[in-house]
C-alpha positions as CSV (number, residue, x, y, z in Angstrom):
1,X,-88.7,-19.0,0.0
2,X,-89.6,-22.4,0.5
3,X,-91.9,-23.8,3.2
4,X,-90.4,-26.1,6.2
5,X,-89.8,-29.1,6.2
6,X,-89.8,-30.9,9.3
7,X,-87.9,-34.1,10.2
8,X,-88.2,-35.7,13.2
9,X,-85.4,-37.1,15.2
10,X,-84.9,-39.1,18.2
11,X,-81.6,-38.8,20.5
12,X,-80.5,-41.7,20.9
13,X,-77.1,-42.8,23.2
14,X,-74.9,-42.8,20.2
15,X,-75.6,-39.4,19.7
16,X,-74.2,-38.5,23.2
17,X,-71.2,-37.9,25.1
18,X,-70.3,-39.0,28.4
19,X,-72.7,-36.7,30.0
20,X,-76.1,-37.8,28.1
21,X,-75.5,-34.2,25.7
22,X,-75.8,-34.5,22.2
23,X,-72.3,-34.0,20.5
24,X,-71.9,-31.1,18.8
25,X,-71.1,-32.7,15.0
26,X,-74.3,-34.8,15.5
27,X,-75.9,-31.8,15.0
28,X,-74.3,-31.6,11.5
29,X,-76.1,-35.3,11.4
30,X,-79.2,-34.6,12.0
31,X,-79.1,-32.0,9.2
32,X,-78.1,-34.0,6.2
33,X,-80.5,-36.3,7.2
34,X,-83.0,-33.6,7.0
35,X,-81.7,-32.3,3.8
36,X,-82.0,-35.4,2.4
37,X,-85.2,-36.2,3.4
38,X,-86.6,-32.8,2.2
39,X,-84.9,-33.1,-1.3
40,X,-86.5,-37.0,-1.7
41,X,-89.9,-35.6,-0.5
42,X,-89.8,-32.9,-3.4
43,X,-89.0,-35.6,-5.9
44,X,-85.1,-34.8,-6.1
45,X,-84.2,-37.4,-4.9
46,X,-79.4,-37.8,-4.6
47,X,-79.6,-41.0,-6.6
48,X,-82.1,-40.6,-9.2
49,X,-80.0,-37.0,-9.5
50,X,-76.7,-38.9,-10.1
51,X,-78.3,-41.7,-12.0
52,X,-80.3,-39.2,-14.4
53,X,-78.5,-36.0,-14.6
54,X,-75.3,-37.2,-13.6
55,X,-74.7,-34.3,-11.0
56,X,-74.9,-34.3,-7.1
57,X,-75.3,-31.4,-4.8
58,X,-72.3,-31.2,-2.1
59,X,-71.7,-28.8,1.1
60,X,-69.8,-26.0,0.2
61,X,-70.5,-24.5,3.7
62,X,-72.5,-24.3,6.7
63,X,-72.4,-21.6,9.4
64,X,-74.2,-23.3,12.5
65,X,-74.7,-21.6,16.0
66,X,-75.9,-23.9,19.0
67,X,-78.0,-22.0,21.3
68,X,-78.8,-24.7,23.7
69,X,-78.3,-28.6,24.2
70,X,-80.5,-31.7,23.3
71,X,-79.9,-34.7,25.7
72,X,-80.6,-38.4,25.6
73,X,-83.9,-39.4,24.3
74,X,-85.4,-36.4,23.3
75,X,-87.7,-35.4,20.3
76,X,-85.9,-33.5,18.1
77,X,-87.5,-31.6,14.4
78,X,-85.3,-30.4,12.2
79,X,-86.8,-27.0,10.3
80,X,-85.2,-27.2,6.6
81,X,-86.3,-24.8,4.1
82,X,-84.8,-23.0,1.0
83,X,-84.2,-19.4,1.0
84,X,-82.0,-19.0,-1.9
85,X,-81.9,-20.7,-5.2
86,X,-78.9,-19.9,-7.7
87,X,-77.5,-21.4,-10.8
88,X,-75.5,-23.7,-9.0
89,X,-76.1,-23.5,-5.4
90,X,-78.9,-23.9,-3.3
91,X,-79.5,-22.0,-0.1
92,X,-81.0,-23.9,3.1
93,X,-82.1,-22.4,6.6
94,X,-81.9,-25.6,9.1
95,X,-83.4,-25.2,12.6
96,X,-82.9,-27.7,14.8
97,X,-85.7,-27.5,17.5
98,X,-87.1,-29.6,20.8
99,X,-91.0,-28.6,22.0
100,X,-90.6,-25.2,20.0
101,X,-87.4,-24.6,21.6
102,X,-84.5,-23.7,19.0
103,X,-81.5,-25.1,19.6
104,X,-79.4,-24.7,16.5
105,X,-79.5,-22.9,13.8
106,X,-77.5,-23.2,10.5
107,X,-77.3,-21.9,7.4
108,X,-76.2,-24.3,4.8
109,X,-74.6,-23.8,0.9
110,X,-75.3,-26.7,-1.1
111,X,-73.5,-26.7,-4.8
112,X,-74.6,-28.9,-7.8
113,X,-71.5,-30.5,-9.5
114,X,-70.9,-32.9,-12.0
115,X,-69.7,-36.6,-11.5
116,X,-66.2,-34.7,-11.3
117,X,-66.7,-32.7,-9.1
118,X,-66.8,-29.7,-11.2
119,X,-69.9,-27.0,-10.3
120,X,-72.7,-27.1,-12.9
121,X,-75.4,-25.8,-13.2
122,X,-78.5,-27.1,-11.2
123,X,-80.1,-30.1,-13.5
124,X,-83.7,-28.2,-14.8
125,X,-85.7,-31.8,-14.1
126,X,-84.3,-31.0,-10.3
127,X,-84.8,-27.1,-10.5
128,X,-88.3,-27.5,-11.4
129,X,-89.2,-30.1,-8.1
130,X,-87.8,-27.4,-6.1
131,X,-88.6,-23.9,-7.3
132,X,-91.8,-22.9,-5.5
């Protein structure tokens, strides 16, 4: 639906384990990050969300498979496009990939809600920075 966006990332030792891989819930890292960044670079930005519309997206789940493993130091993009917008919930395809080389991929519900944590509706100043 949406075209990638692509976040760079660096591996860095506290990403690690004891053998130089990265660990596995870094991976989960590296994605909110990317989320993140692609939301702010669409103008939809979490705070001004809050702030304005008093609502906030939260995970309501992600279904990750790790097809191969990034290791100290390397340079990492993470792929994160929309494929699904509902009411309430946003759809996001996150690849996490090194040279070309995929090796994660995730699928990830996000779900607007208010500031108490009820779902509501995506805010229409927010849908509009991020329907195509």
């Amino acid at each position: 639906m949406s075209k990638a966006h692509i976040w760079p990332v660096r591996v860095y030792f506290e990403d690690t384990d004891a053998g130089k891989i990265v660990y596995h819930a870094n991976y989960l890292k590296f994605a909110e990050r990317a989320r993140t960044e692609m939301l702010r670079a669409m103008g939809a930005d979490h705070n001004a969300m809050m702030k304005d519309d008093g609502a906030m997206f939260v995970v309501k789940n992600i279904n990750i498979e790790y097809l191969a493993s990034a290791v100290l130091d390397d340079a990492l993009e993470v792929h994160t496009s929309i494929t699904n917008i509902g009411n309430a919930s946003l759809v996001l395809q996150q690849n996490v990939l090194r040279a070309g080389t995929t090796l994660s991929t995730s699928e990830v519900v996000l779900v607007s809600v208010n500031m108490n944590g009820q779902a509501c509706r995506i805010p229409a100043s927010i849908r509009s920075k991020i329907e195509p």
